[in-house]
C-alpha positions as CSV (number, residue, x, y, z in Angstrom):
1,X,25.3,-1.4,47.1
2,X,25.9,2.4,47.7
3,X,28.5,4.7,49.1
4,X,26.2,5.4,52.0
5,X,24.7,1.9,52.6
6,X,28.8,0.6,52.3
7,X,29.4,3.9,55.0
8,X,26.1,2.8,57.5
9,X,27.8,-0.9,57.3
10,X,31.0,0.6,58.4
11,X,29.4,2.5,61.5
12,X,26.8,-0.1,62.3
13,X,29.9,-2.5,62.4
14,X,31.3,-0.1,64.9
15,X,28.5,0.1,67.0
16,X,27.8,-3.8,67.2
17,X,31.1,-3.8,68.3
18,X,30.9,-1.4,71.0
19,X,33.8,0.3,70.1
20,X,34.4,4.3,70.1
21,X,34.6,5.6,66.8
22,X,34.8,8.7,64.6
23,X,33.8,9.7,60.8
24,X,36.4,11.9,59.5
25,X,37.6,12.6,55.7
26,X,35.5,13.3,53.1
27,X,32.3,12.3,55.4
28,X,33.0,15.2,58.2
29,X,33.9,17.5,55.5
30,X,30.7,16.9,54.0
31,X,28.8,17.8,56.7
32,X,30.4,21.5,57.6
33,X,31.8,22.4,53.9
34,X,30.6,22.1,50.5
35,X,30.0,18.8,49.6
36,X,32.2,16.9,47.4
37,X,32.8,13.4,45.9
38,X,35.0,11.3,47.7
39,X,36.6,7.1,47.1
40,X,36.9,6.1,50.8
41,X,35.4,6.2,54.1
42,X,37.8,7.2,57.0
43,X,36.9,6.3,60.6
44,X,39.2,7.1,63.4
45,X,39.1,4.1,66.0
46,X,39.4,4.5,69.6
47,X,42.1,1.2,70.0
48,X,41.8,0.6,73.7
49,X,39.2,-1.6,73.9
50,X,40.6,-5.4,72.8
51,X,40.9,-6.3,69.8
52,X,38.5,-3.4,68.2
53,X,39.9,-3.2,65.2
54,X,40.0,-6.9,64.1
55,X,36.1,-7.2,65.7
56,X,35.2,-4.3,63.4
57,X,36.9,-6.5,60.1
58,X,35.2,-9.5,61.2
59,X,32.0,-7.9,60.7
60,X,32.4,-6.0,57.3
61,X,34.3,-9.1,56.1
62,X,31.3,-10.2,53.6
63,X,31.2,-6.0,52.0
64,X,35.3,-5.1,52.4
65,X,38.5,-7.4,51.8
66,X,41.3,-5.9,53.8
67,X,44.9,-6.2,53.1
68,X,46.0,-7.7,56.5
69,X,48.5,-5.3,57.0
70,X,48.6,-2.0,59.2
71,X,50.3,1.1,57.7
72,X,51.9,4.2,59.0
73,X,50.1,7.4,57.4
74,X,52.8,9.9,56.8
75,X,49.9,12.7,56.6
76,X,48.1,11.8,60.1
77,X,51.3,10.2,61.8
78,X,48.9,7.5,62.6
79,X,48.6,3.7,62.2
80,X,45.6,2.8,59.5
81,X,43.8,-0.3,58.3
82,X,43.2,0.0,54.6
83,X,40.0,-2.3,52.8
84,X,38.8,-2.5,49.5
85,X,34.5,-2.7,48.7
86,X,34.2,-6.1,47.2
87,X,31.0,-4.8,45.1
88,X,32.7,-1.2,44.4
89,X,36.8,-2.0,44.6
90,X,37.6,1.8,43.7
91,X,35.8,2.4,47.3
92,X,38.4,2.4,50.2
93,X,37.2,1.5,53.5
94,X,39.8,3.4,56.3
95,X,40.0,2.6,60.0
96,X,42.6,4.8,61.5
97,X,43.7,4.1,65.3
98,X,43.4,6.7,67.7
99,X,46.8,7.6,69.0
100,X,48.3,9.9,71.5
101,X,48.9,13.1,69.5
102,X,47.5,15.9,71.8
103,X,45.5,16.8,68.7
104,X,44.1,13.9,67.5
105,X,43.2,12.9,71.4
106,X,41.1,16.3,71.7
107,X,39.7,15.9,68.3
108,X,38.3,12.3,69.3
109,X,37.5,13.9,73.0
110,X,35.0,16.8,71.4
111,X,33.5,14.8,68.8
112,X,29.7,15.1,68.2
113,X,26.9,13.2,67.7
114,X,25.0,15.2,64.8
115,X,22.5,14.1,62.3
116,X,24.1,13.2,58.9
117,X,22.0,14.4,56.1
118,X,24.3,12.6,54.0
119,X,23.7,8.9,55.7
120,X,20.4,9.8,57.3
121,X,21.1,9.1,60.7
122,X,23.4,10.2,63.5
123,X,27.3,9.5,63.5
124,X,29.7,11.0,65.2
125,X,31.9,13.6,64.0
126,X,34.7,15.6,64.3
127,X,33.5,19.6,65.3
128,X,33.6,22.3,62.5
129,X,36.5,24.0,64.2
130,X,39.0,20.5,64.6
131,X,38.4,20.0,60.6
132,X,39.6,23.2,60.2
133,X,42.5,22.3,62.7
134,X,43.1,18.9,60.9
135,X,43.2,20.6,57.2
136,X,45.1,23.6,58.0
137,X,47.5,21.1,60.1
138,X,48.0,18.8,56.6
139,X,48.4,21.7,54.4
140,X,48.0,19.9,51.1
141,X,46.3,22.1,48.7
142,X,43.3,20.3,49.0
143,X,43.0,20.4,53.0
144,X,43.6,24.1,52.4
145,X,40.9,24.2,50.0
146,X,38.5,22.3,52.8
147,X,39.7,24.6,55.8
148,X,38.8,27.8,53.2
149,X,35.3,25.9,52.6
150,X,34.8,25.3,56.3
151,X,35.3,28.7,57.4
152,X,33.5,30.4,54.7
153,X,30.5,28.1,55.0
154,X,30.1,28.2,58.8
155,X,31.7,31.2,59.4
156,X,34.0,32.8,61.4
157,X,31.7,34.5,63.3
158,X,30.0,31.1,64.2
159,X,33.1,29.1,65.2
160,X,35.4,28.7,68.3
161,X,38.5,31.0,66.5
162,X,40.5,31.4,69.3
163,X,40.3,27.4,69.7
164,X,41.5,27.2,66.0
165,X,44.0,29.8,66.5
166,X,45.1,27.8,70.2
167,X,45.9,24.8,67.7
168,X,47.2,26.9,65.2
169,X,49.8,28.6,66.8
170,X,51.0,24.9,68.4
171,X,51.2,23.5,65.0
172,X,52.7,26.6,63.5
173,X,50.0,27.3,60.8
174,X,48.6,30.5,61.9
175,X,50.0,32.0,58.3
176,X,47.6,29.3,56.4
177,X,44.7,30.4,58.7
178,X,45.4,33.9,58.6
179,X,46.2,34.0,54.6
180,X,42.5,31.9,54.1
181,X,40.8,34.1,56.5
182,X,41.8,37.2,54.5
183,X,40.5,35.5,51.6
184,X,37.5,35.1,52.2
185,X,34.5,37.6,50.8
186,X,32.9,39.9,53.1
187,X,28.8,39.7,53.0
């Protein structure tokens, strides 16, 4: 079993489902930035439907053993469901709840169904411009590192800026945007 095959599982469970979902982490990143390794799978859930989260375990529970208990992320501020591959145990499965952060809501609204190279099919994901957002939003020097790989491989020219710099200015990060911005090479 692969990373991708344990990923299509993950969204295929979703689907079967019939429950709103989103790829985030590593995944999204992937598909706007420069791709990178990554040890989990991160899915934002849309929770209003009944019981979507438990029909989504009940389907992955011969590939992923969850722990049976929900956490609070201190990073997202968000409630998350945490599995481990049974094949690959160093492989994290993440379902993340949709909740009611004005953020998060219009990240989940303006997601995209795109063509994932990486899984060879189409998922949704998160727009260039709301990874950006997200990273820039966490700040860890990682995320910073992702918003600085975003931007310099789509461009700023290419994406929505004064969306980014809208989000920006609410979550008081326009000095990380503006500080990555000046950064980055001129071609």
């Amino acid at each position: 079993m692969s990373i991708g095959s344990i990923a299509l599982q993950v969204i295929e469970s979703c689907e079967a489902s019939e429950v709103d979902h989103m790829v985030t982490g590593a995944f999204a990143f992937n598909y706007y930035g420069i791709p990178r390794s990554t040890k989990d799978f991160d899915v934002v859930i849309d929770v209003r439907g009944p019981a979507s989260i438990p029909r989504i375990m009940d389907r992955l529970e011969n590939i992923v053993e969850f722990n049976g208990h929900v956490q609070f992320d201190t990073l997202t501020w968000g409630r998350r469901h945490i599995g481990r591959c049974v094949e690959m145990p160093g492989f994290v499965i993440e379902l993340f709840e949709l909740f009611d952060d004005p953020f998060v809501q219009e990240q989940f609204r303006r997601r995209l169904l795109l063509e994932s190279p990486q899984l060879g099919r189409s998922v949704w994901l998160p727009t260039a411009e709301d990874v950006v957002v997200r990273k820039l939003r966490w700040g860890r020097s990682k995320d910073l590192d992702d918003a600085r790989d975003v931007l310099a491989v789509q461009g700023p020219e290419t994406l929505d800026m004064p969306y980014i710099r809208g989000w920006c200015a609410k979550h008081t990060t326009t000095e990380r945007l503006e500080a990555i911005l000046e950064s980055l090479p001129t071609l």
